[in-house]
C-alpha positions as a Markdown table, in Angstrom:
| # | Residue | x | y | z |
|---|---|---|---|---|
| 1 | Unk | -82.2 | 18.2 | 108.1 |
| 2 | Unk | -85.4 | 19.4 | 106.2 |
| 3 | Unk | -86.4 | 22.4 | 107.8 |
| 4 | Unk | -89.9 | 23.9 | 107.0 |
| 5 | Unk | -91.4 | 21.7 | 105.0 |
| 6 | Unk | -93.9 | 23.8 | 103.5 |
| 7 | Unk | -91.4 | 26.2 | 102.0 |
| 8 | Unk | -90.5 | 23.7 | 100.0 |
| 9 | Unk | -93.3 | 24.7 | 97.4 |
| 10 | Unk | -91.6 | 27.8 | 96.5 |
| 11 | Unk | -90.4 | 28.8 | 93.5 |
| 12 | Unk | -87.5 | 30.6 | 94.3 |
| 13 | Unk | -86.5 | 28.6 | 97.2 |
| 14 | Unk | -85.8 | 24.7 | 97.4 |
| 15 | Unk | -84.1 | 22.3 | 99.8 |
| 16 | Unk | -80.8 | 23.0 | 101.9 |
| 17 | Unk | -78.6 | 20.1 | 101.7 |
| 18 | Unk | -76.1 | 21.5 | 104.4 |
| 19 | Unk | -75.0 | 19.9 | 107.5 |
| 20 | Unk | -76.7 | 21.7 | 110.3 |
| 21 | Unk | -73.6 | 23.6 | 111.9 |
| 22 | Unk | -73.7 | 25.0 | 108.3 |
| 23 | Unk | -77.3 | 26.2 | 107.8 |
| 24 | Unk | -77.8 | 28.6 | 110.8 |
| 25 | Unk | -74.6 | 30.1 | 109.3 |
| 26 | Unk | -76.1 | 30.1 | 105.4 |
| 27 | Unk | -79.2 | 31.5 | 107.0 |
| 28 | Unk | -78.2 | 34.7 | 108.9 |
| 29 | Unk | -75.1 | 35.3 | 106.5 |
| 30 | Unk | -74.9 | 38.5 | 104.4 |
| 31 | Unk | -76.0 | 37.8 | 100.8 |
| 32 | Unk | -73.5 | 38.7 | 98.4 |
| 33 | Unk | -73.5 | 39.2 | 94.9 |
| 34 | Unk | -76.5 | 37.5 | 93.2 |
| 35 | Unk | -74.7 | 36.9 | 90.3 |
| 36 | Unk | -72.3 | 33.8 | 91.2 |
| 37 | Unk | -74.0 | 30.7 | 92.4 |
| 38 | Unk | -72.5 | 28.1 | 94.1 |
| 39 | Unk | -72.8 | 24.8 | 95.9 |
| 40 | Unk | -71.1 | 24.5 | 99.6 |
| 41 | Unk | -69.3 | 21.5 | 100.4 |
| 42 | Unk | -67.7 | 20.7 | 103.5 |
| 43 | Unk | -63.5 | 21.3 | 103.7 |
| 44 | Unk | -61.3 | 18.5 | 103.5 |
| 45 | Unk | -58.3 | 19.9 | 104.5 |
| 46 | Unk | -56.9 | 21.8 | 108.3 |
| 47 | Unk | -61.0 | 22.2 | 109.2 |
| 48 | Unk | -61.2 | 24.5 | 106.8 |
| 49 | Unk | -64.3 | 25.5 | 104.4 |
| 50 | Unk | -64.0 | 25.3 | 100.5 |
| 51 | Unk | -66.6 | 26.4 | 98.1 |
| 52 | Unk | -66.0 | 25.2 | 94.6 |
| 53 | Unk | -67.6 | 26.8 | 92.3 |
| 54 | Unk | -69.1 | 23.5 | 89.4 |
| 55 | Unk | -72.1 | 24.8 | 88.2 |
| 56 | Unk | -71.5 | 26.5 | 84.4 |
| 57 | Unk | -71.8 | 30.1 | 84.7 |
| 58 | Unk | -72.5 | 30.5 | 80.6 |
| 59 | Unk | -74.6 | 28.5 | 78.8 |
| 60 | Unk | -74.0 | 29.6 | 74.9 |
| 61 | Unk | -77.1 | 29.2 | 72.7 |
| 62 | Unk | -77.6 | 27.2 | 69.7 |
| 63 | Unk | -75.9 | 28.8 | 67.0 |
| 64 | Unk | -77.9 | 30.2 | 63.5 |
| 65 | Unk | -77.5 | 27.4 | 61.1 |
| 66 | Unk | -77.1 | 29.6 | 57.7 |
| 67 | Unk | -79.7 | 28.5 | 55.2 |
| 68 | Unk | -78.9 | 25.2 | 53.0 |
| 69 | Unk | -77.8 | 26.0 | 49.0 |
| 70 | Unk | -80.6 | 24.0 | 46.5 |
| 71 | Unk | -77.8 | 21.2 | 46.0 |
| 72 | Unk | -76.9 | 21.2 | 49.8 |
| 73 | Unk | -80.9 | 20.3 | 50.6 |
| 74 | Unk | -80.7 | 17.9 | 47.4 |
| 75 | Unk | -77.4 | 16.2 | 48.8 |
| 76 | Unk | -78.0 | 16.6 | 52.4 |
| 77 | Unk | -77.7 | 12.8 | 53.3 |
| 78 | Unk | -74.3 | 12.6 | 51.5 |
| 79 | Unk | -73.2 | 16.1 | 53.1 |
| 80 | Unk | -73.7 | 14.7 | 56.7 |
| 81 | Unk | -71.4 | 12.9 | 58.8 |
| 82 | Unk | -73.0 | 9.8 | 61.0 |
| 83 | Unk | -70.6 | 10.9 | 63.5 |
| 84 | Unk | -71.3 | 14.5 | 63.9 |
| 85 | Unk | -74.3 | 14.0 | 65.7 |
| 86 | Unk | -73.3 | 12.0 | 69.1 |
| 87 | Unk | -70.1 | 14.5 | 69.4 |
| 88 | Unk | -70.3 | 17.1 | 72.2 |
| 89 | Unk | -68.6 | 20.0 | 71.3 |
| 90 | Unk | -66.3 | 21.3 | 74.4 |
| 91 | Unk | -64.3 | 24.3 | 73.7 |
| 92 | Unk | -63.4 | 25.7 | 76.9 |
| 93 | Unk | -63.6 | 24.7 | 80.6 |
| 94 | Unk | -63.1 | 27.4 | 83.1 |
| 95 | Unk | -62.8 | 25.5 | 86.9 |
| 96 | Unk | -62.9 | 28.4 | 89.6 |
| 97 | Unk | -60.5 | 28.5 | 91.9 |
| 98 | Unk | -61.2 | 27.5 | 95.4 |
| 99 | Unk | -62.1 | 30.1 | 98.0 |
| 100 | Unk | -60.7 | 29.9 | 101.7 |
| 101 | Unk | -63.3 | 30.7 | 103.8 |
| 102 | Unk | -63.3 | 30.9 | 108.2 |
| 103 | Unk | -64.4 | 28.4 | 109.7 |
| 104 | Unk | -68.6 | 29.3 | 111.2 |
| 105 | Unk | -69.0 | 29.4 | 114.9 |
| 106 | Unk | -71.1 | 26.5 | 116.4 |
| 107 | Unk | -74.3 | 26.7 | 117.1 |
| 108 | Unk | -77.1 | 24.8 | 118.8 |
| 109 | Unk | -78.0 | 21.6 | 116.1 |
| 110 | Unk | -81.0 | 22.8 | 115.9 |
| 111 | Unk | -82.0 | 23.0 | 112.1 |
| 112 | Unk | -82.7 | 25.9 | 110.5 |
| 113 | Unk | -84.0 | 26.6 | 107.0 |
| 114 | Unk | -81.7 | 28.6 | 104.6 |
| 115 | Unk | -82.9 | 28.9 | 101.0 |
| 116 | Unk | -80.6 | 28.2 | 98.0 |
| 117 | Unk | -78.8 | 30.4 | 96.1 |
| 118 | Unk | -80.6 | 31.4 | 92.5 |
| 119 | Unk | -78.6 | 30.4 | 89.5 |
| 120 | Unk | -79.2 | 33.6 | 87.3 |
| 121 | Unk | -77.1 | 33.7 | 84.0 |
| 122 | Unk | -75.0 | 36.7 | 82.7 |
| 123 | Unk | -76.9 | 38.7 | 80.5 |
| 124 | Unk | -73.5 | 40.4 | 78.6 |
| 125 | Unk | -72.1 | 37.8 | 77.0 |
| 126 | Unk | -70.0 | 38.3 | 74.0 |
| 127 | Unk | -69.0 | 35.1 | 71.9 |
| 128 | Unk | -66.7 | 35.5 | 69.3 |
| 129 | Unk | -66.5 | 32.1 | 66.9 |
| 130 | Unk | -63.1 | 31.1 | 65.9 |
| 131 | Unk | -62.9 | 28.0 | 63.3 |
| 132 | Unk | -60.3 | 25.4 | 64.7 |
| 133 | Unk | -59.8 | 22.1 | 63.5 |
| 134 | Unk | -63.7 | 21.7 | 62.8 |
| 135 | Unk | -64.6 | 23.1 | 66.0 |
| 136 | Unk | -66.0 | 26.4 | 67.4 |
| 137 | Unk | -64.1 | 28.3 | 70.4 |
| 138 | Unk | -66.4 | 30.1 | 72.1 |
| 139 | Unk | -65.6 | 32.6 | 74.7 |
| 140 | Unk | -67.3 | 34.4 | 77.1 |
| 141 | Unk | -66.2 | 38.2 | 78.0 |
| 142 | Unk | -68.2 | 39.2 | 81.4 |
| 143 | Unk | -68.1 | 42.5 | 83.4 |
| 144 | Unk | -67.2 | 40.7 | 86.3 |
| 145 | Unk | -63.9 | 39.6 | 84.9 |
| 146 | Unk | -62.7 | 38.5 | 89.4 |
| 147 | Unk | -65.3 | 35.5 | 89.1 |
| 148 | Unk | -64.2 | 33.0 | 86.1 |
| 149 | Unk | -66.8 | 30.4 | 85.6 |
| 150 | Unk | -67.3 | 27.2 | 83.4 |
| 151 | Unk | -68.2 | 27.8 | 79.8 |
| 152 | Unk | -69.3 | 24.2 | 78.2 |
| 153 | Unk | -70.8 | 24.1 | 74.3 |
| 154 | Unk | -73.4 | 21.2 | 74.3 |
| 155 | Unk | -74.4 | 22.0 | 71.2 |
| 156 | Unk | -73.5 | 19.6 | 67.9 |
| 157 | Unk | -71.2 | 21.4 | 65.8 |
| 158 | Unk | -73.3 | 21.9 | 62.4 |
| 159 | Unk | -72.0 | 20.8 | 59.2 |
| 160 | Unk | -70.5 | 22.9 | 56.5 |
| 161 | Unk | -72.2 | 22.4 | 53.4 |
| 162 | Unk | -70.7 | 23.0 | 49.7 |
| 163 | Unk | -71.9 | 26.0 | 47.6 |
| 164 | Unk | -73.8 | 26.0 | 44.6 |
| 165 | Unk | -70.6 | 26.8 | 42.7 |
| 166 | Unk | -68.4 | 24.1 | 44.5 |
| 167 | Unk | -70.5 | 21.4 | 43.7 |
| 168 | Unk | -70.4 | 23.0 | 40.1 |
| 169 | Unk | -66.8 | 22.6 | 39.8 |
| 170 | Unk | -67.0 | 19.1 | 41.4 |
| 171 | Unk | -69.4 | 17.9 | 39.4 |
| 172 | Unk | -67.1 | 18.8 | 35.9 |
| 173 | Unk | -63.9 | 17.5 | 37.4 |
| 174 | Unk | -65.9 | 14.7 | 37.7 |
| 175 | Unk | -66.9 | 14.6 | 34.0 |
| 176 | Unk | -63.4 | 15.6 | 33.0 |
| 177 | Unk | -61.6 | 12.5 | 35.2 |
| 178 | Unk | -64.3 | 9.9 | 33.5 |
| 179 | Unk | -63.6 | 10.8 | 30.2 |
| 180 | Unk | -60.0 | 10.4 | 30.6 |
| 181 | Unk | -60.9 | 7.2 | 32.2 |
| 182 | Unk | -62.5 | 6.1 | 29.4 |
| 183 | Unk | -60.9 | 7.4 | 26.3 |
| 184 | Unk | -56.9 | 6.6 | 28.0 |
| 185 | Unk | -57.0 | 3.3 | 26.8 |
| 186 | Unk | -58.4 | 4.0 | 23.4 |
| 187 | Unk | -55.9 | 6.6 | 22.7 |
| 188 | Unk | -52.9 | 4.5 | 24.4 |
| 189 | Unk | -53.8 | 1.6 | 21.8 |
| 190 | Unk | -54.5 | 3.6 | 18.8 |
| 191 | Unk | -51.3 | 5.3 | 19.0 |
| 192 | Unk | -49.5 | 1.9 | 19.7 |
| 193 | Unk | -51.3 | 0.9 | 17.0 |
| 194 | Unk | -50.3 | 3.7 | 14.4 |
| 195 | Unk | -46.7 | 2.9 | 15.3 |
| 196 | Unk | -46.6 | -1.0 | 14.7 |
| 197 | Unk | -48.3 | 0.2 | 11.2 |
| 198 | Unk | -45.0 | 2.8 | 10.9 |
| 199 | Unk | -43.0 | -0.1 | 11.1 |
| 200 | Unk | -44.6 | -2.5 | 8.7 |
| 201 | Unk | -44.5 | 0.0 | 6.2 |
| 202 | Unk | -40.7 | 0.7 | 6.8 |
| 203 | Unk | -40.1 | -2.9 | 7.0 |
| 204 | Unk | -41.9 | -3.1 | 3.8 |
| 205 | Unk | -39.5 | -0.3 | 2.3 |
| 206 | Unk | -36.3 | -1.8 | 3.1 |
| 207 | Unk | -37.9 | -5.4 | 1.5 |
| 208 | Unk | -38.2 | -3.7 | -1.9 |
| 209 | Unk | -34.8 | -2.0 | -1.2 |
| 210 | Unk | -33.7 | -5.9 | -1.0 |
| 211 | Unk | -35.3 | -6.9 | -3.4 |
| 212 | Unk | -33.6 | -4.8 | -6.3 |
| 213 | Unk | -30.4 | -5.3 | -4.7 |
| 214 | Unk | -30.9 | -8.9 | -5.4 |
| 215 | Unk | -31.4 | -8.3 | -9.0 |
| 216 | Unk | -28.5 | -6.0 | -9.5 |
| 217 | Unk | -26.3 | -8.4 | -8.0 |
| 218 | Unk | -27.6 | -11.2 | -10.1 |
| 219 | Unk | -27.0 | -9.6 | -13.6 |
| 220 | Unk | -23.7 | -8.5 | -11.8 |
| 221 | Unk | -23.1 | -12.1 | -11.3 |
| 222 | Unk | -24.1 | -13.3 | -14.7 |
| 223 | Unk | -21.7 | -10.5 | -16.1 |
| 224 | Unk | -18.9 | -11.4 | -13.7 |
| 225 | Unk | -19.8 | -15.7 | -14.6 |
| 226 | Unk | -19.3 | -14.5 | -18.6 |
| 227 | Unk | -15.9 | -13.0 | -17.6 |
| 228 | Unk | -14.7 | -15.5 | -15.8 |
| 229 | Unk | -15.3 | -18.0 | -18.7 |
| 230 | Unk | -13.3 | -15.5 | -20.3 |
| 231 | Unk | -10.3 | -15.7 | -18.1 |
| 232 | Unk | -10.6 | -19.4 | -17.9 |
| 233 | Unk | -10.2 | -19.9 | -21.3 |
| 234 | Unk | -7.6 | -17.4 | -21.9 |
| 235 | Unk | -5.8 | -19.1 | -18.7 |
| 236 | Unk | -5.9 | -22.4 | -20.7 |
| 237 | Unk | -4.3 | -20.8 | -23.6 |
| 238 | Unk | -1.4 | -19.7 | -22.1 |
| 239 | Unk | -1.2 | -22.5 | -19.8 |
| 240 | Unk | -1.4 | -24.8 | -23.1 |
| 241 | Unk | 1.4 | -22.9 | -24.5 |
| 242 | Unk | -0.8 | -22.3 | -27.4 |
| 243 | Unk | 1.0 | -20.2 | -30.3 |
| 244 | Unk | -1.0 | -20.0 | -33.9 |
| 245 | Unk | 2.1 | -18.5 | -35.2 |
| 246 | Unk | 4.0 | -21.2 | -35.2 |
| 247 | Unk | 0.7 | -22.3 | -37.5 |
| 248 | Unk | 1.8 | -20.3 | -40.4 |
| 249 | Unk | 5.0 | -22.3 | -41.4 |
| 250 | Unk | 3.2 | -25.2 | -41.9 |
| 251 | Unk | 0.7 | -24.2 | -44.0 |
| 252 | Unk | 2.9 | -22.6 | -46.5 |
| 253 | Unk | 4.5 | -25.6 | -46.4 |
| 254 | Unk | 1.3 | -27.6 | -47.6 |
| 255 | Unk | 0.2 | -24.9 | -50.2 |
| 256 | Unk | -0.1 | -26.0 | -53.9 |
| 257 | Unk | 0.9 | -23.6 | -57.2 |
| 258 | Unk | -1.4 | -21.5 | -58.2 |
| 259 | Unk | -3.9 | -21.7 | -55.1 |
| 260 | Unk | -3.6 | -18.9 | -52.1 |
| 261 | Unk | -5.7 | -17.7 | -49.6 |
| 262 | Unk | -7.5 | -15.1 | -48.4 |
| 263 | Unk | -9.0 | -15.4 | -45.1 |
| 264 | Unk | -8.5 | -17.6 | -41.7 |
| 265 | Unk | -10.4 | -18.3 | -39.2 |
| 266 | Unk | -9.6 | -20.3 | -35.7 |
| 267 | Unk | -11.0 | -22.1 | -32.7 |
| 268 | Unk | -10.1 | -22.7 | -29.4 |
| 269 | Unk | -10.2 | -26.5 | -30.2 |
| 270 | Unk | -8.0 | -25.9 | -32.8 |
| 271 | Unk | -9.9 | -25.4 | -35.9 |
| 272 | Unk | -9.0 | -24.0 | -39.0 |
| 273 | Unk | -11.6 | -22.6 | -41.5 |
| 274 | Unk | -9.7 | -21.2 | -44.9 |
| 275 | Unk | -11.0 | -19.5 | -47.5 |
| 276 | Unk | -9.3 | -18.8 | -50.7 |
| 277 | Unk | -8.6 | -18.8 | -54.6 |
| 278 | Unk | -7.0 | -20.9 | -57.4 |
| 279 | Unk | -6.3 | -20.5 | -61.0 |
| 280 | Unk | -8.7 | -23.7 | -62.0 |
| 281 | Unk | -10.5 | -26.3 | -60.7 |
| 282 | Unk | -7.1 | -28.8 | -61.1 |
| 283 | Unk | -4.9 | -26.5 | -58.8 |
| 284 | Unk | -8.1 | -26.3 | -56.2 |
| 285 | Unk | -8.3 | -30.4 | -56.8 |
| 286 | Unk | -4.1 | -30.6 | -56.3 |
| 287 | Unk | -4.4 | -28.8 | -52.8 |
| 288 | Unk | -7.0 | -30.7 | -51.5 |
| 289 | Unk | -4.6 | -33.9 | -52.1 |
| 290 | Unk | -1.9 | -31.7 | -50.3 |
| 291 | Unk | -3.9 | -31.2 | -47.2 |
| 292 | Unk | -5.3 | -34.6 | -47.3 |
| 293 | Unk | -2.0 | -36.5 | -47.4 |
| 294 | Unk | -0.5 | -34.5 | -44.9 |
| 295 | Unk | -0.1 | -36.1 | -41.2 |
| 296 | Unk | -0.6 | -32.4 | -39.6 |
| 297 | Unk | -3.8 | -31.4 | -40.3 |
| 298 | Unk | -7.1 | -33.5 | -39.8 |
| 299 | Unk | -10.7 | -33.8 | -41.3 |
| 300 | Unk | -9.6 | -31.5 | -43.8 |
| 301 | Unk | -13.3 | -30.6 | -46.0 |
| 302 | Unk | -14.3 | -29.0 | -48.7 |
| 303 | Unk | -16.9 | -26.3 | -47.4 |
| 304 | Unk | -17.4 | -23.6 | -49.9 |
| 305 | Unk | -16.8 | -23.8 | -54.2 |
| 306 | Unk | -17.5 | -20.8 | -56.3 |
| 307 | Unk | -16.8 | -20.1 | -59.9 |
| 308 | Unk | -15.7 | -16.3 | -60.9 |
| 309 | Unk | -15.3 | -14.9 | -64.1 |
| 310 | Unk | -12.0 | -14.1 | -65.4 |
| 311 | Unk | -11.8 | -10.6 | -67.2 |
| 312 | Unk | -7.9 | -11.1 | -67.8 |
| 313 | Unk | -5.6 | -14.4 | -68.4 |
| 314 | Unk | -4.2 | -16.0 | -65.5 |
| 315 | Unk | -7.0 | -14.6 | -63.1 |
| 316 | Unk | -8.1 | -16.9 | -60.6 |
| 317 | Unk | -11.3 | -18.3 | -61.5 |
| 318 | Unk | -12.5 | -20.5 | -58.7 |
| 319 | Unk | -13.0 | -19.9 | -55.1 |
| 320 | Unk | -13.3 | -22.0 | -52.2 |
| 321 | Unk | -13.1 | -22.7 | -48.4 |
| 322 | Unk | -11.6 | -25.4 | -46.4 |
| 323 | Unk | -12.0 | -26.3 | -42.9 |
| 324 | Unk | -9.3 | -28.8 | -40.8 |
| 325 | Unk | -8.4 | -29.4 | -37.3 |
| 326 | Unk | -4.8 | -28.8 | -36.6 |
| 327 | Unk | -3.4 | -30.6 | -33.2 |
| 328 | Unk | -2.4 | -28.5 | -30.4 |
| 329 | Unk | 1.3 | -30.7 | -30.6 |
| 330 | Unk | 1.8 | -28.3 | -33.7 |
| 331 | Unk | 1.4 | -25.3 | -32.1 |
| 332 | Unk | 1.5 | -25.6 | -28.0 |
| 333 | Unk | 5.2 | -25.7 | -27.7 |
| 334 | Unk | 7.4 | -23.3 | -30.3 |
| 335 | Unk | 10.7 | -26.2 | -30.0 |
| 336 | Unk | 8.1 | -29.0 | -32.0 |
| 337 | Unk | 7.0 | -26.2 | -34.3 |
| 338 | Unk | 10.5 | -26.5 | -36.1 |
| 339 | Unk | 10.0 | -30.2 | -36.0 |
| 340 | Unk | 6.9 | -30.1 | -37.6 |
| 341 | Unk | 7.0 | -27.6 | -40.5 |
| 342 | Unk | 8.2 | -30.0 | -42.6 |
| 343 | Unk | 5.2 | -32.7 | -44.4 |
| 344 | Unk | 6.1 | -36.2 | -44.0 |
């Protein structure tokens, strides 16, 4: 198969890997256009010849990397993705047709040598960058817009680095977000504090508020305990029956001559305190015998004795006070008063 052996040194030329009813054919063919290299490979299908075209008719070149900001060079480890690096870009695969080509006429087996095609790249390309999900689409306008070819990017794509100003504003949202991690707390519990002290002081306010409601109802009470008293011996009175007029009767009854009185005074147990005048010391001395010997009145005393001078004859000239119990059978019921106005 290795026709002319030393022709194999050349440059421009290399080794035809053709079957031999193929070279002869390669070999006195017509060149066409120099611009679209392929690779022959025998048909598969009806006898017939296919020439795919697989070899990438536009390589694109590495693309200008735009010059690192001072915190992007500073921060270049933290910028960069471990994965960016083993990723192969692909943005667009063009697969060429196949081409139906007639079948070459046989000839002799002897070999011929037929040099390979050159691969010489298109010199107009015009890429035009469009940012996609991360990844650059490149494509490839040609003048010879018949002959679509394979465009493959084996280039890393290169990463994007933050601006001087982003990292900036990163850097104090940063700031801001750990002082409101710190200081949160401290203000949530000094405000929770601040209202548990509102309360003890309002708690505090309705306490005194208590307080002097307590008192007021105690001298309330006290008045109201006085009162009652009041009632209750009143309630007694009338339940006793208890009437000191019926009183009167008997004591004129036990008056002596010349003696009469000037004042009374009573207790609720029934007490009598009397004050009043006589002519002399014998008609003072004759009505305490009255009151003594009478079985109404009890403990009868002597409390008060006072001499007075006379300016006229017949003036009284002594005065005096007597004190006695009288029992509430004289004066509780007004049917025994009759009974008992009488001395025995």
């Amino acid at each position: 198969m290795f026709d002319h052996p030393k022709n194999n040194n050349d440059k421009d030329e290399g080794i035809n890997f053709l079957p031999g009813e193929l070279q002869q054919a390669r070999h006195h063919s017509p060149k066409k256009d120099p611009v679209s290299p392929g690779l022959h490979m025998p048909a598969k299908d009806d006898g017939k010849k296919i020439i795919a075209n697989t070899q990438p008719s536009h390589v694109v070149g590495k693309p200008k990397t735009p010059k690192p900001s001072f915190f992007g060079r500073l921060f270049k480890k933290k910028l960069k993705s471990p994965k960016e690096s083993s990723v192969v870009a692909v943005n667009e695969v063009k697969i060429q047709p196949p081409k139906t080509t007639p079948a070459a006429p046989t000839h002799s087996p002897v070999s011929t040598y037929s040099p390979p095609a050159k691969i010489i790249p298109s010199t107009k390309v015009v890429q035009v960058k469009k940012e996609i999900g991360g990844f650059n689409e490149v494509k490839s306008a040609n003048k010879n817009t018949d002959e679509p070819g394979l465009v493959v990017n084996l280039l890393p794509s290169s990463p994007k680095g933050f601006t001087d100003t982003q990292i900036i504003w990163s850097y104090f949202f940063i700031f801001i977000i750990s002082l409101l991690v710190v200081f949160s707390p401290y203000i949530y519990f000094e405000s929770k504090n601040k209202r548990y002290n509102e309360d003890i002081n309002l708690l505090k306010e309705k306490l005194i508020l208590i307080d002097k409601k307590i008192t007021e109802f105690e001298s309330e009470i006290k008045d109201y305990g006085s009162l009652s008293q009041q009632f209750n011996n009143l309630n007694n009175v009338f339940k006793n029956h208890v009437y000191w007029s019926q009183f009167f009767p008997t004591l004129e009854n036990h008056t002596a001559g010349n003696v009469y009185f000037t004042g009374l005074s009573v207790t609720d147990l029934g007490g009598v305190d009397l004050g009043g005048k006589a002519l002399n010391l014998r008609s003072m001395a004759e009505e305490l015998v009255v009151l003594n010997s009478s079985p109404i009145y009890q403990d009868v005393k002597l409390t008060n004795l006072t001499f007075e001078k006379t300016e006229q004859p017949g003036d009284p000239g002594v005065s005096f006070s007597i004190s006695f119990i009288v029992p509430h059978s004289v004066i509780e019921k007004v049917g025994n008063a009759d009974n008992n106005t009488q001395p025995q």
